[in-house]
N, C-alpha and C positions, 0 to 999 in steps of 0.2 A: 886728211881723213884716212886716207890706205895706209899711211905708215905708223896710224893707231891700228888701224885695222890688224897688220899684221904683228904690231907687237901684242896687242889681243889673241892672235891667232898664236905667236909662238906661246906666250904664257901660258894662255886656255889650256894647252896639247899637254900640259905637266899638270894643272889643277889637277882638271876631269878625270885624270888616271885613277885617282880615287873613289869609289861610288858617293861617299858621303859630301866630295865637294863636285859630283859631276854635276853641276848647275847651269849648265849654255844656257837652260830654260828655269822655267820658273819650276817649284812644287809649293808643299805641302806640309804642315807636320801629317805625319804619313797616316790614310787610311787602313782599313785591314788589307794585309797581302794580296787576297783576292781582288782589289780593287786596282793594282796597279801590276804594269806587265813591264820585261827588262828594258823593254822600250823608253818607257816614261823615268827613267832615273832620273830624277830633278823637276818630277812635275808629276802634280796628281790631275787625274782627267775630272773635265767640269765637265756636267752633262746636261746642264742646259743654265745659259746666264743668259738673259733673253737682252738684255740690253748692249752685250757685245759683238760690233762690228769688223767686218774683214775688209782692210781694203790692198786691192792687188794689181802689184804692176807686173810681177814675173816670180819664179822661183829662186833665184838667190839672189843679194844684194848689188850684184852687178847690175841686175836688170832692171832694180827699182828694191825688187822683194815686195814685204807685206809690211801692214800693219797694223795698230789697232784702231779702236773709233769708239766711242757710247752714244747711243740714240736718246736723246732727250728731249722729243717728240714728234709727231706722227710726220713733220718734213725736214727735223734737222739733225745732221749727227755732229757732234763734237769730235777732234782732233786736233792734232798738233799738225805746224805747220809744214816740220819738214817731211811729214810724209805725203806731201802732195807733189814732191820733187823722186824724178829717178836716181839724181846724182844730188844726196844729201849736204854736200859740202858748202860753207857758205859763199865763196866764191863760186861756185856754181849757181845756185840757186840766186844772186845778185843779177845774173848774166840769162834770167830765163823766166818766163810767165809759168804757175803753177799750172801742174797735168790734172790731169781728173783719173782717177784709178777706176778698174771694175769694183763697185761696191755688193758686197753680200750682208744678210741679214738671218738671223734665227737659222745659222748652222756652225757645228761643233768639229766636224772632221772637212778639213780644209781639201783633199782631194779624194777624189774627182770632184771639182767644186761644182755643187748644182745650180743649173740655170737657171731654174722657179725660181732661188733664193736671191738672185741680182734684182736691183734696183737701181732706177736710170737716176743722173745726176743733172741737176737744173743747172748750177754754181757753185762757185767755194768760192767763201769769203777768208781771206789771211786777216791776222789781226794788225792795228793800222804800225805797232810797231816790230811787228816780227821781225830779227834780224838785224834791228837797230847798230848794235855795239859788240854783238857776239851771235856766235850760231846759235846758242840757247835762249838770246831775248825774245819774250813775249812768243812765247813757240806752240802757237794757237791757233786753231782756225776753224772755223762751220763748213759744213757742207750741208746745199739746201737739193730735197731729192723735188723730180719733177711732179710726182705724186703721193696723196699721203696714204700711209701705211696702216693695214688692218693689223690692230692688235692682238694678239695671242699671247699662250701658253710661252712659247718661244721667239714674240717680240715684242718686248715694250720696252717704254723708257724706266730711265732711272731720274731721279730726280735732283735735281742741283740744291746743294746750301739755302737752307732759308738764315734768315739774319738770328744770330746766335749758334746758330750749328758750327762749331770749331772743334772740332775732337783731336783736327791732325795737329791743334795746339797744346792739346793733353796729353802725361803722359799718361804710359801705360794702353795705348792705341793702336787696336791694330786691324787693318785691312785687308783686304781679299782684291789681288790685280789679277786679269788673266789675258790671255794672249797664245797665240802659238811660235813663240819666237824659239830662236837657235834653242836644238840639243845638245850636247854631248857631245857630237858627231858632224856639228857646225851646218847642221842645215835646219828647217822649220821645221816646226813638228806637225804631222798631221793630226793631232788630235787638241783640241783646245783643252787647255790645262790653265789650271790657279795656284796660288801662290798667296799663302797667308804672311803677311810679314809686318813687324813691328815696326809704329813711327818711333823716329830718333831725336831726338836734340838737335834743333837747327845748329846751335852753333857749334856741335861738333863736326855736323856735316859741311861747315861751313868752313871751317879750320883744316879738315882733311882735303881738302878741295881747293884751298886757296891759291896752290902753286901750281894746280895739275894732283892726278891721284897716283898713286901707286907706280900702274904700269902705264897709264894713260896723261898723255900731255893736254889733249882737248878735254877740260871734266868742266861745269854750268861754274858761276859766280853764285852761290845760295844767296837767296836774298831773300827779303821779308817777305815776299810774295810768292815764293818757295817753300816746299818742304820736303824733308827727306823720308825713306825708310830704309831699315837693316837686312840682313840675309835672315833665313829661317833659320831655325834651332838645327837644323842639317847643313847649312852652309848654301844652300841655296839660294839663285838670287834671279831677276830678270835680265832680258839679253836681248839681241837683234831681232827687233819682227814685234814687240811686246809695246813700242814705244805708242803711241796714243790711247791705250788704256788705261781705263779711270779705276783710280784706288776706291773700292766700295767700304763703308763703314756702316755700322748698327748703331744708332744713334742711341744709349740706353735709357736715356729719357723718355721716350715714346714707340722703342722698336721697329723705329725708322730707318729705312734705308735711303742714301744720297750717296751720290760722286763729293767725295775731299778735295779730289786733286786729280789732275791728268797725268799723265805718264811721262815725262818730257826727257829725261837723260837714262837710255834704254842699255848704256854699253857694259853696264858694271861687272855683269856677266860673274864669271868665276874669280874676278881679278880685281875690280874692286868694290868697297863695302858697300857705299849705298847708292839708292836710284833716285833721282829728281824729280818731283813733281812740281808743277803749276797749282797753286793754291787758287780753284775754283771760285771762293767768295769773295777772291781781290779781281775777279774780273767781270760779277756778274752784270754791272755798268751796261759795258761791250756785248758781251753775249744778251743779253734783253734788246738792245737797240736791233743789233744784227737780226734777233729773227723779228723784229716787227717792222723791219725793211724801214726804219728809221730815215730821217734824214735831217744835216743843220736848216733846212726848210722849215721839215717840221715841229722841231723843236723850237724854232723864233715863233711863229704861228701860233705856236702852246703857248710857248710864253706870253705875246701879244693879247693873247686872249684871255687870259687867268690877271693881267697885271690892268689890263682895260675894267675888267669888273671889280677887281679890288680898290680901283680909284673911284669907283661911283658910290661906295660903301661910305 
């Protein structure tokens, strides 16, 4: 993982030099001047996404860092698995039971983080095959809070895929991620920022990625239950800290909003083209079972009982 790191690090220092490719972090096609300061080059400020989660182990990625999370109701947040580990690497994470981070809720500027907006954590559930056959399998995971959460202006959920909602399978699709991952300047950004970006063609993303990308040797295996997206029309793209954020889409059928996909390969940064997502509808199985604390108990039970009646028919 460090010796992607640093060739990310050497590459990045030659991108960035440019304003139009300084992308550490995510942006925007760009609001009016007014709305964005020299700070945010490569990311416009969200001023309120009520369904994005901070989760925090320390301020740079030695110490854990950040990441992201989406609430998807009043005691569960979605993310990915490897940010429940300080030391992301899969030999690492083999070798160690997942941490539990400080979690925050319904705030925008990451420091001084405020203490009202923490929320205590009950569990986290990883998914049963996270990590299977590479660092990017099944890279998923719940987190259940100890209590549930009063809704607001600045916290709700978003809603997951109902059956037919596939947009990240059309073209012409495009999302809104945010997060406050690396700038510029390689450290987080204090202010949470968005990033509207186009879904791509699986099988290009899947072709660029086959061997390793560009500058990076670690890049996901795309698979069907993957998908990709592109830089913005500035060349901007997501980076370190950004990862468990849920790609949002407008459904234009109904002017619905849901999570497409989770956020799962965060490094692309300025170096390479696209970022990885977890396609949402291929796992809502799991995630259902998970928050109604499931069990193969009670699913034989269900069954036992639904197959008992239909025999007396």
């Amino acid at each position: 993982m460090w010796s992607s790191l640093a060739a990310l690090l050497l590459v990045s220092g030659v991108c960035l030099a440019d304003e139009h490719l300084a992308s550490g972090h995510r942006g925007a096609l760009p609001p009016p001047p007014s709305h964005r300061s020299r700070r945010m080059v490569g990311g416009s400020l969200a001023y309120n996404v009520p369904w994005q989660v901070l989760l925090y182990f320390g301020d740079n990625v030695l110490d854990g860092g950040i990441g992201g999370g989406a609430l998807i109701s009043d005691r569960w947040i979605l993310t990915t698995g490897r940010n429940l580990f300080v030391n992301k690497s899969r030999q690492a994470i083999q070798k160690h039971q997942a941490s539990i981070p400080k979690v925050y809720l319904g705030i925008t500027k990451r420091s001084p983080l405020d203490p009202s907006k923490e929320v205590a954590v009950e569990k986290v559930v990883l998914h049963p095959g996270f990590q299977n056959t590479s660092e990017w399998d099944n890279n998923l995971a719940l987190i259940k809070l100890k209590d549930a959460v009063v809704f607001s202006k600045s916290v709700m959920p978003i809603p997951l895929p109902e059956r037919g909602q596939d947009l990240e399978e059309q073209g012409g699709t495009r999302g809104i991620v945010t997060g406050w991952g690396w700038g510029s300047v390689f450290t987080f950004s204090n202010f949470l920022k968005y990033l509207v970006l186009p879904v791509v063609d699986r099988n290009i993303c899947r072709a660029e990625y086959r061997h390793g990308g560009q500058v990076l040797k670690d890049t996901p295996k795309v698979e069907d239950h993957m998908f990709c997206t592109g830089v913005s029309p500035l060349a901007e793209n997501v980076c370190f800290g950004d990862e468990g954020g849920v790609l949002a889409v407008l459904d234009p059928k109904d002017d619905q909003v849901y999570a497409a996909g989770i956020l799962s390969f965060d490094k692309s940064c300025a170096v390479e083209k696209y970022a990885v997502y977890l396609k949402l509808s291929a796992y809502l199985p799991w995630i259902h079972s998970v928050m109604r604390e499931d069990s193969e108990e009670f699913s034989a039970l269900r069954r036992a009982a639904v197959i008992d009646m239909l025999s007396k028919q």
